[in-house]
Backbone bond lengths (Angstrom), bond angles and torsions (degrees), N, CA, C in turn:
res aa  C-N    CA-C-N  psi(-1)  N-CA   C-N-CA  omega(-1)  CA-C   N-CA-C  phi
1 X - - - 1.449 - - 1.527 108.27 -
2 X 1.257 121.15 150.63 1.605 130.94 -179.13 1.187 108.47 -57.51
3 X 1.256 123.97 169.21 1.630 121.32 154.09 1.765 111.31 -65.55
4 X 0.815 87.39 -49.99 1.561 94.52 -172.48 1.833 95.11 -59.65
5 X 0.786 135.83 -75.89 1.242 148.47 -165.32 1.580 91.18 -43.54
6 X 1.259 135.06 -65.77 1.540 145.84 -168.01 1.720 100.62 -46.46
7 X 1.707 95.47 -53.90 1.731 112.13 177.63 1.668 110.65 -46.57
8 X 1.223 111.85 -46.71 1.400 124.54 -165.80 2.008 88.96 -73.60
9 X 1.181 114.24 -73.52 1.416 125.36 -176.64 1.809 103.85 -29.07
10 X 1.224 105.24 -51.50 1.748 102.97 -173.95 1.635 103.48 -64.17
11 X 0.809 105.79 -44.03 1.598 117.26 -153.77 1.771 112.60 -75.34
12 X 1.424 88.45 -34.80 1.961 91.89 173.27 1.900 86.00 -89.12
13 X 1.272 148.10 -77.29 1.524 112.51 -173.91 1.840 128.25 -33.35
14 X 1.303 97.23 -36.62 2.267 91.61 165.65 1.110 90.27 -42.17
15 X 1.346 112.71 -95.96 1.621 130.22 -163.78 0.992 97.97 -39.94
16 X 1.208 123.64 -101.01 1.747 111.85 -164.94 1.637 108.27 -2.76
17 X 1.517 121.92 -78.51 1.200 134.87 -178.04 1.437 105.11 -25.08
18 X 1.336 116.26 -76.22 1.541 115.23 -179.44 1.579 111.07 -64.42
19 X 0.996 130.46 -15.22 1.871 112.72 167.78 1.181 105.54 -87.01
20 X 1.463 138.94 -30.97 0.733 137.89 167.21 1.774 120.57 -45.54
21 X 1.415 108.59 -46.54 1.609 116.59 -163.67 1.294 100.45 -82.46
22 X 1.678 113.63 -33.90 1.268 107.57 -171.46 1.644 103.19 -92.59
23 X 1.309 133.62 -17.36 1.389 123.41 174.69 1.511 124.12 -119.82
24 X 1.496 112.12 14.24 1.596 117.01 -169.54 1.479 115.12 53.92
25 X 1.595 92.56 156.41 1.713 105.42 -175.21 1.098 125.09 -48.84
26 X 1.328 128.35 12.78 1.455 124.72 171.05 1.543 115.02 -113.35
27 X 1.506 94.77 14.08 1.658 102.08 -170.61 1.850 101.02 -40.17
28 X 1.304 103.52 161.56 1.826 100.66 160.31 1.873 115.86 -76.55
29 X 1.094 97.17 142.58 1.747 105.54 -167.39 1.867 102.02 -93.13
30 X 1.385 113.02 12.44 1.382 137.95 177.00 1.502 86.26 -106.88
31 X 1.078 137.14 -80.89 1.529 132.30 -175.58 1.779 112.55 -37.25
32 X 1.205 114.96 -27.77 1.529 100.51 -163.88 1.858 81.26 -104.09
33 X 0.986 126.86 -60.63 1.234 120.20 -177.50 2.056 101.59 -38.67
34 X 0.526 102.03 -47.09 2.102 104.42 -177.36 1.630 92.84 -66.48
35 X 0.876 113.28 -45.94 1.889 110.45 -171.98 1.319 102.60 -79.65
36 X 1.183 118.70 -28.07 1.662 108.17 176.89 1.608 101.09 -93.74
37 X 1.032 129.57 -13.42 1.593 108.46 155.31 1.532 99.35 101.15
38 X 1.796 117.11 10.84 1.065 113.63 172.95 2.085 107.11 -121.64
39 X 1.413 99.13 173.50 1.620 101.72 166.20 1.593 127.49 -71.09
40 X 0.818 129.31 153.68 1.800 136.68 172.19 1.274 92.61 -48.11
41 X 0.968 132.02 -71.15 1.791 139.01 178.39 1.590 99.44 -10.43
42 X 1.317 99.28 -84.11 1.594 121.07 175.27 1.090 120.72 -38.62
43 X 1.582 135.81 -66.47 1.248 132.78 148.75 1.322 129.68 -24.45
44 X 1.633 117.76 -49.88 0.942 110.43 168.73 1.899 136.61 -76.90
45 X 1.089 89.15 -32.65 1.888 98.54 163.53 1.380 104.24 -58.60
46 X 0.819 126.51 -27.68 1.710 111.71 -168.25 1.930 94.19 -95.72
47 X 1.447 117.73 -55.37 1.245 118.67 146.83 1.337 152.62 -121.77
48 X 1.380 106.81 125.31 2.001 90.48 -146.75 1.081 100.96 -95.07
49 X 1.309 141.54 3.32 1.510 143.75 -178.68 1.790 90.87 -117.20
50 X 1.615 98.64 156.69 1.578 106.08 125.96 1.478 142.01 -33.56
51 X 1.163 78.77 -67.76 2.020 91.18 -172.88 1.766 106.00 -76.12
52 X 1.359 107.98 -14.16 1.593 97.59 170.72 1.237 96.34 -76.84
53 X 1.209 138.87 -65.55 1.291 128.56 -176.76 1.429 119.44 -31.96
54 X 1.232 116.18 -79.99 2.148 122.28 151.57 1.217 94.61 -0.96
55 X 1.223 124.76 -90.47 1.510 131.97 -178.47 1.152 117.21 -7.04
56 X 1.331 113.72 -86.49 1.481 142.94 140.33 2.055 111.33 8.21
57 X 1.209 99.32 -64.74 1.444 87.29 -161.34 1.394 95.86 -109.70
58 X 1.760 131.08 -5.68 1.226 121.81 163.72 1.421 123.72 -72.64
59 X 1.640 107.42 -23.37 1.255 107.10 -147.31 1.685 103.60 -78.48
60 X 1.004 123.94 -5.14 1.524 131.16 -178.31 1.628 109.34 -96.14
61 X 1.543 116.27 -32.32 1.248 123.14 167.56 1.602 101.99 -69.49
62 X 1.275 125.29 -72.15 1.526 116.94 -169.45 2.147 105.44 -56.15
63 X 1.008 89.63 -45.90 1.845 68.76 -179.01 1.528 119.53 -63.43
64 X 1.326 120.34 -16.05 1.376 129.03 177.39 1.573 108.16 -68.92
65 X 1.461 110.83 -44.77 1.170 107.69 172.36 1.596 126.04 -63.38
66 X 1.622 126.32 -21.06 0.907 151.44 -140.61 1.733 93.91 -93.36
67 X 1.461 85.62 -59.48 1.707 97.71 168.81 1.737 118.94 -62.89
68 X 1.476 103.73 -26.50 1.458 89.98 -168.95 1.641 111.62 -89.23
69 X 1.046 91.46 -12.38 1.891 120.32 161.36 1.601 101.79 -41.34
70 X 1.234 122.35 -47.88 1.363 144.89 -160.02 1.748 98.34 -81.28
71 X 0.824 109.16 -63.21 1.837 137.18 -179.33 1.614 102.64 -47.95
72 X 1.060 114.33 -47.90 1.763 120.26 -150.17 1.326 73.38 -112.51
73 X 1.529 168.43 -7.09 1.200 150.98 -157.44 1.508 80.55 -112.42
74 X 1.359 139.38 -79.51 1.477 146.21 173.84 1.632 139.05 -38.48
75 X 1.889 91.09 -14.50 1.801 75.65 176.19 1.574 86.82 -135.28
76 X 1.574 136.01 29.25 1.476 148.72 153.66 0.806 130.33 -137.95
77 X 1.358 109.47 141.15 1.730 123.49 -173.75 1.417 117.25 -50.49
78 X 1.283 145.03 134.68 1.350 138.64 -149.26 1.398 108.55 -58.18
79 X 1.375 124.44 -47.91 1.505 115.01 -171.02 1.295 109.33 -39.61
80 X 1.663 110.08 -59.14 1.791 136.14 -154.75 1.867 95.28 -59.94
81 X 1.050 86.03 -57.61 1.762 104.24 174.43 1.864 101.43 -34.17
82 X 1.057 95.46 -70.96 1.714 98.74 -174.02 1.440 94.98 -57.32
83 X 0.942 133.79 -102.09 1.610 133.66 -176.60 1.505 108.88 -15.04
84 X 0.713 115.29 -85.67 1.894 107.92 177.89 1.443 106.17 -25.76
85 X 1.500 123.09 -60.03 1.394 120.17 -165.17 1.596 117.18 -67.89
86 X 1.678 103.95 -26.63 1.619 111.00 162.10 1.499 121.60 -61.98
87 X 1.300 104.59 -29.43 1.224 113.65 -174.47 1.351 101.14 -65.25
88 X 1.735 136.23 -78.51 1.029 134.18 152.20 1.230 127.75 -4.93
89 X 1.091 114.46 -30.43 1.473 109.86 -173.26 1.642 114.10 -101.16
90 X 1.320 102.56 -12.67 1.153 91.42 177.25 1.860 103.49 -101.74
91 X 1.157 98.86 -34.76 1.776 97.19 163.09 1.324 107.43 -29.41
92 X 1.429 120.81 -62.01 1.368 129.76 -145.37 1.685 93.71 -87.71
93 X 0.988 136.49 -36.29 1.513 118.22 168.47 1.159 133.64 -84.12
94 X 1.659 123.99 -19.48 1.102 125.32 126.82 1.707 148.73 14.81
95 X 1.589 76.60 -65.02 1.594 101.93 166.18 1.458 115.94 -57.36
96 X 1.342 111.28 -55.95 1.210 100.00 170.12 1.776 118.46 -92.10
97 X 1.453 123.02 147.65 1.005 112.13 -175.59 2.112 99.36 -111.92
98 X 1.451 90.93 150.20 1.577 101.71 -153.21 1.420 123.80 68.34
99 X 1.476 130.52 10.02 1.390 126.86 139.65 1.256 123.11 -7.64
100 X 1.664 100.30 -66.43 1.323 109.14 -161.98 1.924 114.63 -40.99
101 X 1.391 98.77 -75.20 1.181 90.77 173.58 1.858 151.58 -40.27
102 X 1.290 97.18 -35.58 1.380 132.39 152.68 1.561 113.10 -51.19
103 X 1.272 125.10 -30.47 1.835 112.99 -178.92 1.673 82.89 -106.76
104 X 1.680 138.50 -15.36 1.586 115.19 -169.60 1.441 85.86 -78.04
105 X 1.103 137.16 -35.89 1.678 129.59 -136.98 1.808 92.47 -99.35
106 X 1.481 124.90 -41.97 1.227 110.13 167.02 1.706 125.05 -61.45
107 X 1.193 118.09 -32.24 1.293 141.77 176.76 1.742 94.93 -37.15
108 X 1.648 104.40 -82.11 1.668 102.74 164.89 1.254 129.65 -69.36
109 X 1.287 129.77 11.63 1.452 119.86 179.56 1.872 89.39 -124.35
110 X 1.863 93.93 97.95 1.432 96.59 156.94 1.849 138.97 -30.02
111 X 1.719 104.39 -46.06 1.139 114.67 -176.50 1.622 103.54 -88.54
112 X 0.863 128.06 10.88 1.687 127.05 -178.75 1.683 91.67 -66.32
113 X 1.854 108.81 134.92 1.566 87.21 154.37 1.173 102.76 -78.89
114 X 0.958 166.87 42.06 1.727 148.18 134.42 1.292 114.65 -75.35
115 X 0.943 113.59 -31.37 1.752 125.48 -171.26 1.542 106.59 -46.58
116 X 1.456 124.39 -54.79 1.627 109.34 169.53 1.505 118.94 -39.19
117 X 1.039 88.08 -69.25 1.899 102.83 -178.32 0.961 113.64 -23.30
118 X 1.673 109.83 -80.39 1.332 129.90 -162.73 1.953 105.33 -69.92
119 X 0.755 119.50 -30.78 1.782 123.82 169.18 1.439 105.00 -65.90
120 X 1.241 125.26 -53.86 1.667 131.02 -175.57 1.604 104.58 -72.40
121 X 1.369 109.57 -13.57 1.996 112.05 175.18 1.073 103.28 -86.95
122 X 1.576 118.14 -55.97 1.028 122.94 -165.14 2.126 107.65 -57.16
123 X 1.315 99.34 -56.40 1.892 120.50 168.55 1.872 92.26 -28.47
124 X 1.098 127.17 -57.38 1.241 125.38 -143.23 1.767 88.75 -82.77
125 X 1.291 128.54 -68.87 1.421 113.08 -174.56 1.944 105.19 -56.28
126 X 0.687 138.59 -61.74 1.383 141.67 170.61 1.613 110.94 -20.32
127 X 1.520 119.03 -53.25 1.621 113.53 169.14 1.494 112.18 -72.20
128 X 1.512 108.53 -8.31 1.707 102.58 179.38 1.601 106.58 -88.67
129 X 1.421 92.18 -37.85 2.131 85.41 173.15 1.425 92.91 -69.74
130 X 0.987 156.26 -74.33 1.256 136.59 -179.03 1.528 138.20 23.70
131 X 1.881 67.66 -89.15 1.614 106.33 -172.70 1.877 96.87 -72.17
132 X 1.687 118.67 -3.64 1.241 102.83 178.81 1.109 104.08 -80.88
133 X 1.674 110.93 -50.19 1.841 125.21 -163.41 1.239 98.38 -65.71
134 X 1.213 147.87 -15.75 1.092 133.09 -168.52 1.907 121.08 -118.87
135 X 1.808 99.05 19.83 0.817 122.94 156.83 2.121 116.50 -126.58
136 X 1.307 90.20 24.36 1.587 91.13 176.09 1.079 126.13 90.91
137 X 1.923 127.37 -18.52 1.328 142.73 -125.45 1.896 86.57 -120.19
138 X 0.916 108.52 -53.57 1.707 110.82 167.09 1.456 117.73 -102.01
139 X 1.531 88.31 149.32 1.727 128.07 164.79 2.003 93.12 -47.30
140 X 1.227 114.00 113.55 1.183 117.66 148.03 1.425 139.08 -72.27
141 X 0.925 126.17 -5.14 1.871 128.49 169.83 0.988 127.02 -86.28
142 X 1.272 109.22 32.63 1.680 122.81 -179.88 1.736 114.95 -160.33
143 X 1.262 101.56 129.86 1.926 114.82 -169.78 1.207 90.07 -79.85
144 X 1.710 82.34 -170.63 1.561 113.94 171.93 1.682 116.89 -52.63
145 X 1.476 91.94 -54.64 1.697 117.42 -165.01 1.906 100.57 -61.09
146 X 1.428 101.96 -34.01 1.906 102.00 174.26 1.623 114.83 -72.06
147 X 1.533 95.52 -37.57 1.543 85.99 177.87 1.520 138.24 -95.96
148 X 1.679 89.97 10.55 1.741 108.67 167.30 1.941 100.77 -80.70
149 X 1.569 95.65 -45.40 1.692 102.44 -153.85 2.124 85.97 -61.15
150 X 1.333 98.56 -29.48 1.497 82.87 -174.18 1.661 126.52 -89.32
151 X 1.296 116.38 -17.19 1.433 103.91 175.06 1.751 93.44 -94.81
152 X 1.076 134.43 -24.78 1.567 128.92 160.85 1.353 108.63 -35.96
153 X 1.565 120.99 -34.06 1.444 116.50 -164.05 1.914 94.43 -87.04
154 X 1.143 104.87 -13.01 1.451 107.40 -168.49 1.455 104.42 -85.18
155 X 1.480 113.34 -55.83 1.272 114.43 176.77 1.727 117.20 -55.27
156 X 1.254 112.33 -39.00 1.660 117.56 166.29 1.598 130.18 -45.87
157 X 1.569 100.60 -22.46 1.158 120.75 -150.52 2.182 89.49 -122.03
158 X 1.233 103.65 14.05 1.648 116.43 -172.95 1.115 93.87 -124.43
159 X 1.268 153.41 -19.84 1.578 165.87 -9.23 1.318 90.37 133.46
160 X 1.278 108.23 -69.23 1.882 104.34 -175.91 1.123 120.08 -105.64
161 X 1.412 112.38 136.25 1.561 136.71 -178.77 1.351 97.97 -40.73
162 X 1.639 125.80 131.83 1.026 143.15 157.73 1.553 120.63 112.95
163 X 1.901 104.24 -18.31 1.339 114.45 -160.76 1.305 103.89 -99.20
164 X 1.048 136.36 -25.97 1.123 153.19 166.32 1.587 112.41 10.80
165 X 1.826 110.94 -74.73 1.179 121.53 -168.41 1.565 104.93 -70.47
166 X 1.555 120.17 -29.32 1.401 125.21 -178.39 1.533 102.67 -65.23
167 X 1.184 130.99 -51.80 1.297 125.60 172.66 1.173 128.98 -51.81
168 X 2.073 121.70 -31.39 1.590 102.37 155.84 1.010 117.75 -87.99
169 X 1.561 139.53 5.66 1.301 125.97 136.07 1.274 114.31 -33.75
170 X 1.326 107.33 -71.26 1.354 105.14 -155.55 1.721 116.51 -56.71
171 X 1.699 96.53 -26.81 1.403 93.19 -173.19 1.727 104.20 -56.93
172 X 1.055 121.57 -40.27 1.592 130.75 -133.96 1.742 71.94 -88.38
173 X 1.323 137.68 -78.80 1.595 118.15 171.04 1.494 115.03 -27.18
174 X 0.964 152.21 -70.37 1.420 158.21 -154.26 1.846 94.72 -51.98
175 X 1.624 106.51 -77.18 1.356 118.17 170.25 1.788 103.81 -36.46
176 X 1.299 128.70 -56.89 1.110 97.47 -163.59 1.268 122.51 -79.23
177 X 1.184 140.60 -7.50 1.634 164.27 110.68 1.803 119.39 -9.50
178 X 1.105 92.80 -33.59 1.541 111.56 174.86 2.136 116.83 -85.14
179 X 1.674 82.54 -91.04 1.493 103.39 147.38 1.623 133.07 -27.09
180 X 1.377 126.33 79.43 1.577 97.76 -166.61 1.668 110.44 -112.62
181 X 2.162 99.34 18.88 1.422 89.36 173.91 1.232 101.51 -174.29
182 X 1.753 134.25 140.00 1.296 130.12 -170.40 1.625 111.80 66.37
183 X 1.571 119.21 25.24 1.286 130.75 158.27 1.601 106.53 -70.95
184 X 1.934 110.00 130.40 1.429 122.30 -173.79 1.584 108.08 -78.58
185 X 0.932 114.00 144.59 1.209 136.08 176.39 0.994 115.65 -38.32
């Protein structure tokens, strides 16, 4: 890629990033293209969809988590491990507001570019409940797919102004419902 072209490429993901955080995934792709100081044209050649873009600025957040999946699985006891890595995860989507929906809908749409990501994020908390229930530390009657749909409902619910503190309530109930031993302090 050119310099110029690379320049342009960095500069609509900033922006993007911040219209994104400050207006959710449906921001207008005319708004970030005007804030990044380039044309729709431009914006769009580099990304011609929405969700390529999503792609774009998730895909470094979800593999980070993927790895830290790795991190929090190796130096904590499985419960703590899961909880920490939920935690992360909802930090990290957070960021964007209306995420949520955006990783359920790639999740089932094979051809989504999000669909790696978000399947290999999702894979990574899923072997940590696992690796909890199958060290005693979690409630077994519930998968991967229950314990995405449920801190997803948390992060959705972080989503709107005001709810914020109710949602780490809720997390810290949810976890302890989950969690039934060697949960961190």
């Amino acid at each position: 890629m050119r310099a110029d072209a690379q320049a342009n490429h960095d500069r609509l993901l900033v922006v993007a990033g911040a219209v994104i955080t400050e207006q959710g995934t449906e921001a207008s792709m005319r708004e970030i293209a005007r804030r990044a100081g380039v044309g729709l044209a431009t914006l769009q050649r580099h990304f011609p969809t929405r969700e390529a873009l999503l792609e774009a600025l998730l895909r470094a957040s979800f593999d980070e988590l993927t790895e830290r999946a790795v991190q929090v699985e190796t130096s904590n006891s499985p419960g703590e491990a899961l909880v920490l890595w939920l935690r992360d995860f909802i930090a990290v989507c957070t960021n964007y507001r209306g995420v949520v929906s955006a990783m359920v809908q790639a999740i089932e749409d094979s051809e989504s570019p999000l669909h790696a990501s978000c399947v290999a994020m999702r894979g990574s908390g899923a072997r940590l409940l696992t690796r909890a229930q199958e060290a005693g530390a979690a409630r077994t009657d519930l998968d991967g797919a229950d314990l995405f749909a449920l801190v997803s409902s948390l992060v959705w619910l972080s989503d709107h102004p005001g709810l914020e503190a109710r949602a780490e309530r809720l997390f810290d109930i949810v976890m302890s419902a989950i969690v039934t031993k060697a949960r961190p302090a």
